[in-house]
TORKOL-4160 file (C-alpha; in steps of 0.2 Angstrom, whole numbers, padded with zeros to 4 digits, m for minus):
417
<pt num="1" X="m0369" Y="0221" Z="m0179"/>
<pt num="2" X="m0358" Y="0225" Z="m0195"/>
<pt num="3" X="m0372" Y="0224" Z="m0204"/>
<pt num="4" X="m0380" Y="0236" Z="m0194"/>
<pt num="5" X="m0367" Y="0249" Z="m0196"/>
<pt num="6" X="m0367" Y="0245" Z="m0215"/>
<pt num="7" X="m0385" Y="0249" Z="m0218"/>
<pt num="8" X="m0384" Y="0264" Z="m0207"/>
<pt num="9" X="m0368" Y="0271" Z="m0217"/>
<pt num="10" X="m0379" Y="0268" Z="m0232"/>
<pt num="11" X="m0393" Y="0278" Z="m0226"/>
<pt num="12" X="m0384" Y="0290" Z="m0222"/>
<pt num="13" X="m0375" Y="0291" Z="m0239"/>
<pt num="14" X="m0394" Y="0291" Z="m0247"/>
<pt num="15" X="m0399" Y="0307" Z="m0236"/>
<pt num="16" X="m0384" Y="0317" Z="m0240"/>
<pt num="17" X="m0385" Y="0312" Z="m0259"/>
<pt num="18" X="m0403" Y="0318" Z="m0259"/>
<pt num="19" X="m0401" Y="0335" Z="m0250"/>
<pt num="20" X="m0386" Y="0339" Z="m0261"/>
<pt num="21" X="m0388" Y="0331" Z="m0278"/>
<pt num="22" X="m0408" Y="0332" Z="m0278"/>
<pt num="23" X="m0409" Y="0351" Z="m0283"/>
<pt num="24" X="m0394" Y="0354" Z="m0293"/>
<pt num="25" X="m0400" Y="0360" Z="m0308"/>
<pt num="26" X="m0380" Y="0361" Z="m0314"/>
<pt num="27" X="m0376" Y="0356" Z="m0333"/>
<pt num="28" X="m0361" Y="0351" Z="m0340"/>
<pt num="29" X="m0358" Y="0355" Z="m0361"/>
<pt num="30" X="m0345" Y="0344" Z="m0369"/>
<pt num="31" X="m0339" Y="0349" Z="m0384"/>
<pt num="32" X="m0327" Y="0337" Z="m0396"/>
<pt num="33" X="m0325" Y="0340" Z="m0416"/>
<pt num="34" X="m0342" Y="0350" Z="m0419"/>
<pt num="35" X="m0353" Y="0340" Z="m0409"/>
<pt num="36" X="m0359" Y="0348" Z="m0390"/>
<pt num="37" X="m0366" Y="0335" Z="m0379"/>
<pt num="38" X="m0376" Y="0342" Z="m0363"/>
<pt num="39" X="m0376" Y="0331" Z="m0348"/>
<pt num="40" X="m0383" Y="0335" Z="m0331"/>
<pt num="41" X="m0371" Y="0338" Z="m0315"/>
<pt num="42" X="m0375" Y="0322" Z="m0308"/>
<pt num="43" X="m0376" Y="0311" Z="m0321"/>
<pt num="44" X="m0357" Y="0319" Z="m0326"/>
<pt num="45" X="m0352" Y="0314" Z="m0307"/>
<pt num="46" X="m0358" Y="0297" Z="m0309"/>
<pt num="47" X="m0348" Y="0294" Z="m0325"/>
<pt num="48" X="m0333" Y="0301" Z="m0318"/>
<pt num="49" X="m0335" Y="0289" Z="m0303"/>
<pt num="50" X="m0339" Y="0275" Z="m0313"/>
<pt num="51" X="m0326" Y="0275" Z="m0325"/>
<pt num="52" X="m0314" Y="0279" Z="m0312"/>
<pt num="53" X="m0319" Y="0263" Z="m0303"/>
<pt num="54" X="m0317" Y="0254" Z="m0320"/>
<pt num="55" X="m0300" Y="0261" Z="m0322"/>
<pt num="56" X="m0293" Y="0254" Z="m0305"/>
<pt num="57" X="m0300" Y="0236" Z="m0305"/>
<pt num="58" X="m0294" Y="0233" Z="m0325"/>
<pt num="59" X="m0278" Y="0241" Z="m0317"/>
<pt num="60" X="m0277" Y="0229" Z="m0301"/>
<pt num="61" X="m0283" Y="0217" Z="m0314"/>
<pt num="62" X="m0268" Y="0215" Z="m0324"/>
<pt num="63" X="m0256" Y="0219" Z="m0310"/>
<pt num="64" X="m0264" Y="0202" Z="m0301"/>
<pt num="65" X="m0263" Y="0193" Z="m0318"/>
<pt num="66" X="m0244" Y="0199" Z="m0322"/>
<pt num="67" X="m0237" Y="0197" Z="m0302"/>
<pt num="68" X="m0243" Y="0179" Z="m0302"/>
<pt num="69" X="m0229" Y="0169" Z="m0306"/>
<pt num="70" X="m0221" Y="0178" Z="m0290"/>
<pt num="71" X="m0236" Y="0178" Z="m0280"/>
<pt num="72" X="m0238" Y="0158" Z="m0283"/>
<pt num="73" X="m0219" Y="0157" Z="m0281"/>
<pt num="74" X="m0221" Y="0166" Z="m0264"/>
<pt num="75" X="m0233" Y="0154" Z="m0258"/>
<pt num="76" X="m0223" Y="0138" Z="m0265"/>
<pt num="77" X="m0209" Y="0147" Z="m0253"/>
<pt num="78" X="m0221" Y="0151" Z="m0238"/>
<pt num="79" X="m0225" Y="0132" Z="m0239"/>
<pt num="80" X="m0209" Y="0125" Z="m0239"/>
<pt num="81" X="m0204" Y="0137" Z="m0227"/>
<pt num="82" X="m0219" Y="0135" Z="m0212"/>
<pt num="83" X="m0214" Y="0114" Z="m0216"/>
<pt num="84" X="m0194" Y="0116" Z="m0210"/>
<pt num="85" X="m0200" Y="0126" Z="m0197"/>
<pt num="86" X="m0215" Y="0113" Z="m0191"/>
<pt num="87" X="m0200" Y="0100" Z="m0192"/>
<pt num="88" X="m0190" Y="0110" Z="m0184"/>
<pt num="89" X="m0200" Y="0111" Z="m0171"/>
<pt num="90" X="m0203" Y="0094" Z="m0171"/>
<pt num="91" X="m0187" Y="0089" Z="m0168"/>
<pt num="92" X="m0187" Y="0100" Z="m0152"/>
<pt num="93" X="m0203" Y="0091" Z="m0146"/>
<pt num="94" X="m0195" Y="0074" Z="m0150"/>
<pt num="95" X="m0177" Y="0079" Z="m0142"/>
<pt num="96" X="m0184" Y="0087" Z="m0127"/>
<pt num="97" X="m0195" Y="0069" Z="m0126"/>
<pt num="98" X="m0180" Y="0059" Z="m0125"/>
<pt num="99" X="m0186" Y="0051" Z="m0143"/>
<pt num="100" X="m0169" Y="0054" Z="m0151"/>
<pt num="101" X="m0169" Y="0045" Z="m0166"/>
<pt num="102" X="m0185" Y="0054" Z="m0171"/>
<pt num="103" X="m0179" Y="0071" Z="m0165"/>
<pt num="104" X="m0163" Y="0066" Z="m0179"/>
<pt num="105" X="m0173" Y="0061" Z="m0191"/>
<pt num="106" X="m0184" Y="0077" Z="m0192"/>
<pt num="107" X="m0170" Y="0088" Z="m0188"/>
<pt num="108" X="m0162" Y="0081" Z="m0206"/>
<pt num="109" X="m0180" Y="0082" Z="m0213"/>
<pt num="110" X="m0178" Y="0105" Z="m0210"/>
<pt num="111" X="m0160" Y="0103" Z="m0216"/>
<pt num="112" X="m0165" Y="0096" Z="m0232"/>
<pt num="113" X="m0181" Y="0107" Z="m0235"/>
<pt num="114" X="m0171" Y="0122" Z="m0232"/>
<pt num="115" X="m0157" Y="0117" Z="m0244"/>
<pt num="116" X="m0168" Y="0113" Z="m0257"/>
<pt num="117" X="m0178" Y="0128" Z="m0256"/>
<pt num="118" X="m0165" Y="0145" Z="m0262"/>
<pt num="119" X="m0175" Y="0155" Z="m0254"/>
<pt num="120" X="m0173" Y="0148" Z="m0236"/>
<pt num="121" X="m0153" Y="0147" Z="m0239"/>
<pt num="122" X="m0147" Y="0165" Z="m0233"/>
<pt num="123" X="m0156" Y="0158" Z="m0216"/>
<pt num="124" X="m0140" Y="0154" Z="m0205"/>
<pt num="125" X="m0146" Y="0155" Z="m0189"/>
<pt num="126" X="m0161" Y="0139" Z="m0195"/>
<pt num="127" X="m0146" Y="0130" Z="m0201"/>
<pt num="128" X="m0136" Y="0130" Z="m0184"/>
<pt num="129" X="m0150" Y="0125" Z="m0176"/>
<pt num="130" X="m0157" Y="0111" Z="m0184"/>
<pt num="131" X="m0137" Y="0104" Z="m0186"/>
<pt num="132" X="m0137" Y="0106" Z="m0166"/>
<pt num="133" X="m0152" Y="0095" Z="m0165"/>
<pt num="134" X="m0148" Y="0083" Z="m0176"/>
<pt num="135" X="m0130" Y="0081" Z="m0167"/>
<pt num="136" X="m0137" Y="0084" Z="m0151"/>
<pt num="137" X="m0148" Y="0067" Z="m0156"/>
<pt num="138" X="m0132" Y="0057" Z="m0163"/>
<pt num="139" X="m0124" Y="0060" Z="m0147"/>
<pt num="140" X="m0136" Y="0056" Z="m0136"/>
<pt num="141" X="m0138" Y="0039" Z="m0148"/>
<pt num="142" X="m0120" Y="0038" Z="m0145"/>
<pt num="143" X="m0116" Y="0039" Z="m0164"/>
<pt num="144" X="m0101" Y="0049" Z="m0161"/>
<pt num="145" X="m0093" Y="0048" Z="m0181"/>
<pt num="146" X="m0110" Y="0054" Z="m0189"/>
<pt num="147" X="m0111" Y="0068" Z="m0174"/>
<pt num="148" X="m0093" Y="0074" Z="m0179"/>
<pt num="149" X="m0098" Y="0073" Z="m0196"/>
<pt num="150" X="m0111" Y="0083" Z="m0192"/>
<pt num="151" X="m0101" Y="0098" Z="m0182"/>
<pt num="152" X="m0091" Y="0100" Z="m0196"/>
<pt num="153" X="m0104" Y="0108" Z="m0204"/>
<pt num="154" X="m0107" Y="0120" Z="m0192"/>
<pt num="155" X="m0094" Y="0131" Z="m0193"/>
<pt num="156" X="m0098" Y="0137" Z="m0210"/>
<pt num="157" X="m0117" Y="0139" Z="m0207"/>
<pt num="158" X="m0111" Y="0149" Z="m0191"/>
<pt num="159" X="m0100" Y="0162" Z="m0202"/>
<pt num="160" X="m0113" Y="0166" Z="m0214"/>
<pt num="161" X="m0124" Y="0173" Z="m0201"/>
<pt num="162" X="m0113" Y="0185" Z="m0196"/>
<pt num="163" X="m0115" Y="0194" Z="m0179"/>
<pt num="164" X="m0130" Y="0194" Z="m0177"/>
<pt num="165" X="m0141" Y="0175" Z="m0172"/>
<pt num="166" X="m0128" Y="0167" Z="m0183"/>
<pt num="167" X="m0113" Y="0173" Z="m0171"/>
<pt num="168" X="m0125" Y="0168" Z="m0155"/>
<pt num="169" X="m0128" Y="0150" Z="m0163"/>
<pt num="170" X="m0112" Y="0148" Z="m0168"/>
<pt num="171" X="m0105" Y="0153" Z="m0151"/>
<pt num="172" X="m0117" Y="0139" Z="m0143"/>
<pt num="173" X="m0111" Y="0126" Z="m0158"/>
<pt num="174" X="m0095" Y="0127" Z="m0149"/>
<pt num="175" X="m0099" Y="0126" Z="m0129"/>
<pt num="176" X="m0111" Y="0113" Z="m0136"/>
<pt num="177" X="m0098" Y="0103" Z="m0145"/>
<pt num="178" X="m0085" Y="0106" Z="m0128"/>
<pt num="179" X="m0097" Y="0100" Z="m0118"/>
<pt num="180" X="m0099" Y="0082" Z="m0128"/>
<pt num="181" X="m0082" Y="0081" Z="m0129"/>
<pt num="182" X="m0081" Y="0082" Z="m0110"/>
<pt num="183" X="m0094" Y="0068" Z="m0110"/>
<pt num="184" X="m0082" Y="0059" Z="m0121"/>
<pt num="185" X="m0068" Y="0060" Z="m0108"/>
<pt num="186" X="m0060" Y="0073" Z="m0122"/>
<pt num="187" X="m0052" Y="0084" Z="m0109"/>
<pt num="188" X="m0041" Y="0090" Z="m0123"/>
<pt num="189" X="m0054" Y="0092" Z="m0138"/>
<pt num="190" X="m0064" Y="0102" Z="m0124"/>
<pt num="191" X="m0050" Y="0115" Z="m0122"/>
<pt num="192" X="m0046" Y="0116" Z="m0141"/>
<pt num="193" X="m0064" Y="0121" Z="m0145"/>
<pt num="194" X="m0065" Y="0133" Z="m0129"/>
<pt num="195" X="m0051" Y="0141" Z="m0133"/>
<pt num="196" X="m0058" Y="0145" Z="m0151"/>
<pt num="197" X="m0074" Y="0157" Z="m0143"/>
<pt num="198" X="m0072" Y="0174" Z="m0141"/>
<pt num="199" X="m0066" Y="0183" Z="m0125"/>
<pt num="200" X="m0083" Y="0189" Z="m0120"/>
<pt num="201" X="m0093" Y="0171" Z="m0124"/>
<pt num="202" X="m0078" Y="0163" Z="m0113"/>
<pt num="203" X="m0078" Y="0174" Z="m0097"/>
<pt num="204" X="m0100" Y="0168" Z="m0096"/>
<pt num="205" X="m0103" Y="0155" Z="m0084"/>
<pt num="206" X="m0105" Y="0138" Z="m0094"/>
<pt num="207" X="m0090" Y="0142" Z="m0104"/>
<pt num="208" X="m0081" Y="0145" Z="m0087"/>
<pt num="209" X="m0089" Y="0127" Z="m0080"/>
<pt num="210" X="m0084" Y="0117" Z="m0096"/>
<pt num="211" X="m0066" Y="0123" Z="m0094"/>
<pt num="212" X="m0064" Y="0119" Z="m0075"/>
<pt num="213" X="m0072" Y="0102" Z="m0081"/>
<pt num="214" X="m0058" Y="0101" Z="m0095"/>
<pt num="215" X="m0044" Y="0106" Z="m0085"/>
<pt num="216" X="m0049" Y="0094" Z="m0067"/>
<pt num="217" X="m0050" Y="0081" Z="m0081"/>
<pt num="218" X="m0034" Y="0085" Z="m0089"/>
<pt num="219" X="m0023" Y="0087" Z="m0073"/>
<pt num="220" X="m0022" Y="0105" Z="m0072"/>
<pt num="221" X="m0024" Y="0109" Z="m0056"/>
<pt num="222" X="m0019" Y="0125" Z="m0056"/>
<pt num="223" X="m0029" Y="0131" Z="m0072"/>
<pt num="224" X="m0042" Y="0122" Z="m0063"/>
<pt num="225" X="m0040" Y="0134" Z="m0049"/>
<pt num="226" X="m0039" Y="0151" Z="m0059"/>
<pt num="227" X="m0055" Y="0146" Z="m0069"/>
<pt num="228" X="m0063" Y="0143" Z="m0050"/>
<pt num="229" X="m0060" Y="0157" Z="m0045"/>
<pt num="230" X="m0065" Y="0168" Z="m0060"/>
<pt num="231" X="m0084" Y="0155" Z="m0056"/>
<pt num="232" X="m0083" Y="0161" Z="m0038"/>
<pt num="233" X="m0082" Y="0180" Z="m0044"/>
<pt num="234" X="m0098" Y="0177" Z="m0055"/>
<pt num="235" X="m0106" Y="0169" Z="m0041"/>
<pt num="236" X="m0106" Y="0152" Z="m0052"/>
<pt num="237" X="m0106" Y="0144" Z="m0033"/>
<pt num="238" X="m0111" Y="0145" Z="m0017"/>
<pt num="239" X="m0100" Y="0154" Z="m0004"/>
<pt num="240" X="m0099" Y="0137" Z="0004"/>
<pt num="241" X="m0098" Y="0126" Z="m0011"/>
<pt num="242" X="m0083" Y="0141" Z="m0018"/>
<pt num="243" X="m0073" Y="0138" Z="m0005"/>
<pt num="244" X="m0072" Y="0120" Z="m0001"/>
<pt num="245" X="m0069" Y="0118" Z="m0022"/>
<pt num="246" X="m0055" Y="0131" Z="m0022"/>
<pt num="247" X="m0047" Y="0121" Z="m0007"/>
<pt num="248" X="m0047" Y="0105" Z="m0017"/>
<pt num="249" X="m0040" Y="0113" Z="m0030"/>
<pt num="250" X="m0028" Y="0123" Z="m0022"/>
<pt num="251" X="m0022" Y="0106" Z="m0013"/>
<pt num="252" X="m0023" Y="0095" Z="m0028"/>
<pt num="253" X="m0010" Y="0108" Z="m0036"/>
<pt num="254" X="0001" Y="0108" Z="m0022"/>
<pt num="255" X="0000" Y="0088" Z="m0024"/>
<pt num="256" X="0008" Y="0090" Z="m0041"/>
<pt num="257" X="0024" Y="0098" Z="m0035"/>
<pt num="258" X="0040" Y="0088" Z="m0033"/>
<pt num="259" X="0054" Y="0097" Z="m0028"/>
<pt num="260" X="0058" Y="0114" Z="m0019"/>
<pt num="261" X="0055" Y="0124" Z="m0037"/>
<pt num="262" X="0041" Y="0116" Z="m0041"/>
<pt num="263" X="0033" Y="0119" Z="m0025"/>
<pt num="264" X="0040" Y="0136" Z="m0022"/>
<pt num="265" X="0032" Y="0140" Z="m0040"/>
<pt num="266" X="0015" Y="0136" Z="m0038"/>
<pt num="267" X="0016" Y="0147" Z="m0023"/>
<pt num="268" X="0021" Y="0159" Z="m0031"/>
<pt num="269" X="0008" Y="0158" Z="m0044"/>
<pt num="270" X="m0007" Y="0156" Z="m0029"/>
<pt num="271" X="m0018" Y="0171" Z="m0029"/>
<pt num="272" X="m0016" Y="0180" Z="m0014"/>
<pt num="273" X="m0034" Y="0174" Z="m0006"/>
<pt num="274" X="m0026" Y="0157" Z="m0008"/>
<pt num="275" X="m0008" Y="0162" Z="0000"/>
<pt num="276" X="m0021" Y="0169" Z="0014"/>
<pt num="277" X="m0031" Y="0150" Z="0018"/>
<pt num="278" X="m0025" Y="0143" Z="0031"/>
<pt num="279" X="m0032" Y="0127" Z="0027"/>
<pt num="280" X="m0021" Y="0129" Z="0010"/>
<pt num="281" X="m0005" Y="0134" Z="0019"/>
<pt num="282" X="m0005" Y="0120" Z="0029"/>
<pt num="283" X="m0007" Y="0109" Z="0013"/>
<pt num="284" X="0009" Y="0116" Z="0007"/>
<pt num="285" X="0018" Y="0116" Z="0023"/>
<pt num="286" X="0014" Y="0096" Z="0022"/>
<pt num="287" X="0019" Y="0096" Z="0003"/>
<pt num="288" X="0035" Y="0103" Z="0008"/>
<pt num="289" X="0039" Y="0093" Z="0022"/>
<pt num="290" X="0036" Y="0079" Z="0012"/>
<pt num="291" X="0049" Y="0083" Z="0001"/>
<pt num="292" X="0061" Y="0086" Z="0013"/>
<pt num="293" X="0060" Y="0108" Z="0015"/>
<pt num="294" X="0052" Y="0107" Z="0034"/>
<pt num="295" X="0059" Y="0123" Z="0035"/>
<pt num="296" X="0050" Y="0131" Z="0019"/>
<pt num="297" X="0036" Y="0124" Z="0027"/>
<pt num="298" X="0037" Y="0132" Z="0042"/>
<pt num="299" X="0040" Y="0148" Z="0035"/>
<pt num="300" X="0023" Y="0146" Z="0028"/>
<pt num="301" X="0016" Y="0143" Z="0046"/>
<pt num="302" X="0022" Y="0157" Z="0056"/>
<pt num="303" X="0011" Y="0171" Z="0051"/>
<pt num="304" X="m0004" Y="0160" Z="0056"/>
<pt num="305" X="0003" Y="0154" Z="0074"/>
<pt num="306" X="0008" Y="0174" Z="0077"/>
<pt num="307" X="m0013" Y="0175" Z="0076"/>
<pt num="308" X="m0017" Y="0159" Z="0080"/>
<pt num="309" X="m0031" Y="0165" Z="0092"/>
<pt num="310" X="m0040" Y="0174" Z="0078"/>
<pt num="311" X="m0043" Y="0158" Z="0068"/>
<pt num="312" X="m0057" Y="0145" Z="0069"/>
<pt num="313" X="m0053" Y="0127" Z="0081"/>
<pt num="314" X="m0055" Y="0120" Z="0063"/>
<pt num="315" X="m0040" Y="0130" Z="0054"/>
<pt num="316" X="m0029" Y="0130" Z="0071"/>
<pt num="317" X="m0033" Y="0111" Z="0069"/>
<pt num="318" X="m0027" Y="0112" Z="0051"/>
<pt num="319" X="m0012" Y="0121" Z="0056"/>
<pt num="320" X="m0006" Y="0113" Z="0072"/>
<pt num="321" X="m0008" Y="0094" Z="0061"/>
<pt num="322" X="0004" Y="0101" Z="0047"/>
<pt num="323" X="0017" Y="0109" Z="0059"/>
<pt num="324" X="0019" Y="0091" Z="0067"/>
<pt num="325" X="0027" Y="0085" Z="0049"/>
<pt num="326" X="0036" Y="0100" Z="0048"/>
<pt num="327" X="0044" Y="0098" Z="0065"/>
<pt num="328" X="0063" Y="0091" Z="0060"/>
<pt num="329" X="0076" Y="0104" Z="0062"/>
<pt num="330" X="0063" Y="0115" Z="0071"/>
<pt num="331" X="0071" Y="0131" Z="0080"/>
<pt num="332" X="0071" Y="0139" Z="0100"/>
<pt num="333" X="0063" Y="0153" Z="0089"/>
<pt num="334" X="0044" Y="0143" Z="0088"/>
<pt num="335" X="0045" Y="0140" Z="0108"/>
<pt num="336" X="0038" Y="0154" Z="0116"/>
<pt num="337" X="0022" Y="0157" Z="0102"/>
<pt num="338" X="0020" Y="0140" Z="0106"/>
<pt num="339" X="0018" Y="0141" Z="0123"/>
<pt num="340" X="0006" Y="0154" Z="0121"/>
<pt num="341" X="m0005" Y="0145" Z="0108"/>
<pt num="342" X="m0004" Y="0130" Z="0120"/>
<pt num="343" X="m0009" Y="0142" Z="0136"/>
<pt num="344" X="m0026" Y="0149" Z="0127"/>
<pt num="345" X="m0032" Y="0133" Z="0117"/>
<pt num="346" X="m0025" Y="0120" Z="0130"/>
<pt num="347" X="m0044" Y="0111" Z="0126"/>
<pt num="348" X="m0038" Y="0109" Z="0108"/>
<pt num="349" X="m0030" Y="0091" Z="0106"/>
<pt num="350" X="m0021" Y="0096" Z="0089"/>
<pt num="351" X="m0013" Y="0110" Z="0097"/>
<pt num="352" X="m0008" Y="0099" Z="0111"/>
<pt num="353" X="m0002" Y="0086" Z="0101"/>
<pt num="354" X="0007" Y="0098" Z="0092"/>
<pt num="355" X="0018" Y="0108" Z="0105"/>
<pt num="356" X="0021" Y="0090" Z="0114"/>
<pt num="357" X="0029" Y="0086" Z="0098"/>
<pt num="358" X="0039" Y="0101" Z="0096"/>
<pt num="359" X="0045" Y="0100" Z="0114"/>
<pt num="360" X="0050" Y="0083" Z="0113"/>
<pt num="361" X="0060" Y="0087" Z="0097"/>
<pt num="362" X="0069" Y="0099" Z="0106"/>
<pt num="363" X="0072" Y="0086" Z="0119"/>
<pt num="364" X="0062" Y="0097" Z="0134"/>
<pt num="365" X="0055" Y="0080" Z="0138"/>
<pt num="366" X="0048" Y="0088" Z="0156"/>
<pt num="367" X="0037" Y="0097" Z="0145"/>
<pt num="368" X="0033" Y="0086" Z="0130"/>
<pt num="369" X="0028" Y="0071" Z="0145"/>
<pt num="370" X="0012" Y="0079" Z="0150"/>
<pt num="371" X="0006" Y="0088" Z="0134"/>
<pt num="372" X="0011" Y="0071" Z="0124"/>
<pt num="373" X="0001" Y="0063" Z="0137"/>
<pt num="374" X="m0015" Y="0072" Z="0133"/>
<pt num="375" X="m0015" Y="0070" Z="0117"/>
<pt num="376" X="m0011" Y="0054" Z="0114"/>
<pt num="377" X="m0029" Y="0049" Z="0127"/>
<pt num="378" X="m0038" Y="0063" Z="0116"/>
<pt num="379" X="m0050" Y="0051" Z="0103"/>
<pt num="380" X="m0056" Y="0068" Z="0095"/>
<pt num="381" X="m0038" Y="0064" Z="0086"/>
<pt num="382" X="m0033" Y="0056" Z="0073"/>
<pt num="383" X="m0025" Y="0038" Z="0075"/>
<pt num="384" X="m0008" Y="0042" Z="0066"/>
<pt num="385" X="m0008" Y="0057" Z="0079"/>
<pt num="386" X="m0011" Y="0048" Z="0092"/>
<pt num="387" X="0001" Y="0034" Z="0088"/>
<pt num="388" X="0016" Y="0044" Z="0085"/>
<pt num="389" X="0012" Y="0053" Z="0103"/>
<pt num="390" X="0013" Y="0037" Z="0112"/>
<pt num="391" X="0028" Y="0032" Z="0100"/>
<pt num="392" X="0036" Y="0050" Z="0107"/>
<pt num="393" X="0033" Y="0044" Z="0124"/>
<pt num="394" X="0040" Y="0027" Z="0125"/>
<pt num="395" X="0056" Y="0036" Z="0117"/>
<pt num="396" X="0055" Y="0047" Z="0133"/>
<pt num="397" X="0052" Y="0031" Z="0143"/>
<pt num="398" X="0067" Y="0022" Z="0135"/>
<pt num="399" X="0078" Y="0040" Z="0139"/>
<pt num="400" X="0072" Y="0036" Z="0158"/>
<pt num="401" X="0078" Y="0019" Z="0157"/>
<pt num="402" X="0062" Y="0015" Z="0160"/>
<pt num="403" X="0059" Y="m0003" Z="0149"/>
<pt num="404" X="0041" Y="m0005" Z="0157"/>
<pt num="405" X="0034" Y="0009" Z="0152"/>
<pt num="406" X="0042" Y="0010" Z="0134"/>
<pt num="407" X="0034" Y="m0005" Z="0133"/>
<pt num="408" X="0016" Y="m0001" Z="0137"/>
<pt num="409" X="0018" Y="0012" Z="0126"/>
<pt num="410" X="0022" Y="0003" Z="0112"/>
<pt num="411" X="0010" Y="m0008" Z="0115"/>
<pt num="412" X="m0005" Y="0008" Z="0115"/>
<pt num="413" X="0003" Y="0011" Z="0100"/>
<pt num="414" X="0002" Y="m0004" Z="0092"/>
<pt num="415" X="m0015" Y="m0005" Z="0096"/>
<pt num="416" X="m0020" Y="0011" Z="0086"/>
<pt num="417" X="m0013" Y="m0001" Z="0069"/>
């Protein structure tokens, strides 16, 4: 087909030459030094058109012959650098294969090209990359002193790409490199080098990951917690999954506390979402009851059992357990919420339990009998709750003079050992 359209261009040059250029009867005189020299038009336009071509092709002549050495040194460089990118892509290939030793070995192969080529050296970005695969490979081999040798390279190469692809690849050097240290059980190496990116790389979503790894791992339970929360506000988790983590966390802090300040500190430091759980209050009012501030603890409590009809069975559950440890030195104060909570979830065992136990703190045995009584028959309960209801009731027994029934008692209690 091209040579269809050739032949016809050419046909259509012959006509128009002929039309024009056949009939022109047009002379051109020449004079130079005495001599006169008469050509015809067209053999004039000819010359002209002749010698211009022969003035352009000895001029792109000895342009081609003067910019060799640079073209051939062009195509040395073209060669060298289509090789460090073909083992660079190798090394992906052999990585993402699980061929590591291979993937490191071709990694080094583009680093060495590139270093021996100057024309390849201002290329930052190519550096990162390969020295993150050929890392990547050592740790995966579990050669951890070449793989540190190797990051200690990187942030060099990452500087001198500045903020473009050499700030992005050195930004990933680093959550790269936090994350192997957490693989290395390195809680506080993963930290160092998390601290070290900048605000806006740090508040993305792996970054915020590593670091609630790196602070779990380090015992920092309330760290642990912030980061969490910041994860659950970038919808890093599930709604579900959000909550139940910020709950262990929550509660593994309030684990840490050893004394009243300690305690009342982390509180403190709770965001107000957590200070709102019920599931997390009622961890704290156990933490502080078990280090002797029942009334601290109960302080915490009494917002909840004010609205204890607008919770779930499973937080009223939560709450009703944790009041039972916070019950010594319990005021008249509680009894009439109480009595209501008990009167519109009389079906819920743990609020049973619960009420009987204050009742028969305050020595209102009439009432603790029958509620204590329900709860400790309730297998929904837990054994410990059960056991300290029947405890409670051969105390009552034992207050009735009643030897027999202490006894039986005991002995259902014993039985839940």
């Amino acid at each position: 087909m091209r040579i269809v359209i050739w032949l016809i261009l050419l046909c259509v040059v012959a006509v128009v030459a002929a039309t024009t250029l056949g009939s022109n009867d047009g002379i051109v005189t020449i004079y130079w030094r005495g001599w006169r020299s008469d050509l015809s038009l067209n053999l004039f336009v000819l010359i002209v058109v002749a010698g211009a071509f022969a003035i352009t092709s000895a001029v792109q002549g000895i342009n081609a012959l003067v910019t060799l050495p640079r073209r051939a040194g062009e195509w040395r460089a073209l060669r060298r650098e289509r090789a460090a990118q073909a083992a660079l892509r190798e090394a992906l290939a052999e990585y993402f294969s699980a061929r590591y030793s291979r993937a490191h070995k071709a990694a080094t192969r583009a680093i060495a090209i590139q270093q021996d080529a100057n024309e390849l050296s201002g290329d930052a970005e190519f550096m990162v990359l390969a020295q993150l695969l050929a890392a990547g490979s050592l740790h995966r081999l579990q050669d951890r002193t070449r793989r540190d040798d190797v990051l200690k390279q990187l942030p060099s190469a990452g500087r001198k790409g500045g903020v473009g692809g050499g700030r992005s690849a050195d930004d990933g050097a680093r959550l790269l490199a936090a994350e192997w240290a957490l693989d290395d059980r390195d809680a506080s190496r993963a930290l160092e080098l998390l601290a070290e990116l900048p605000p806006g790389v740090a508040r993305r979503t792996q970054a915020l990951r590593l670091k609630l790894q790196a602070c779990r791992l380090a015992r920092r339970p309330l760290e642990a917690l912030h980061t969490a929360r910041l994860l659950a506000k970038h919808q890093g988790f599930s709604p579900a999954a959000a909550l139940g983590l910020l709950r262990s966390l929550a509660c593994e802090a309030l684990d840490s506390a050893h004394d009243q300040q300690q305690l009342r500190q982390l509180w403190d430091e709770f965001d107000p979402a957590d200070r709102r759980d019920p599931v997390v209050v009622a961890r704290a009012a156990r933490r502080a009851a078990a280090i002797g501030v029942c009334e601290q603890g109960r302080d915490w409590l009494r917002p909840f059992w004010e609205r204890a009809g607008e919770l779930s069975r499973e937080d009223r559950e939560e709450l009703a357990l944790a009041l039972m440890e916070c019950v010594p030195g319990i005021g008249s104060d509680w009894l009439a919420r109480l009595e209501e909570a008990v009167a519109h979830h009389a079906h819920e065992p743990a609020v049973v339990a619960a009420v009987g136990v204050v009742y028969a703190e305050r020595q209102l045995w009439g009432k603790a009998r029958r509620l204590l009584e329900l709860a400790a028959a309730a297998p929904a309960l837990a054994s410990a709750v059960r056991r300290r209801c029947w405890r409670l009731l051969a105390r009552l027994a034992r207050e009735e003079a009643d030897e027999d029934r202490a006894r039986d008692c005991e002995k259902f209690a014993a039985g839940l050992d």
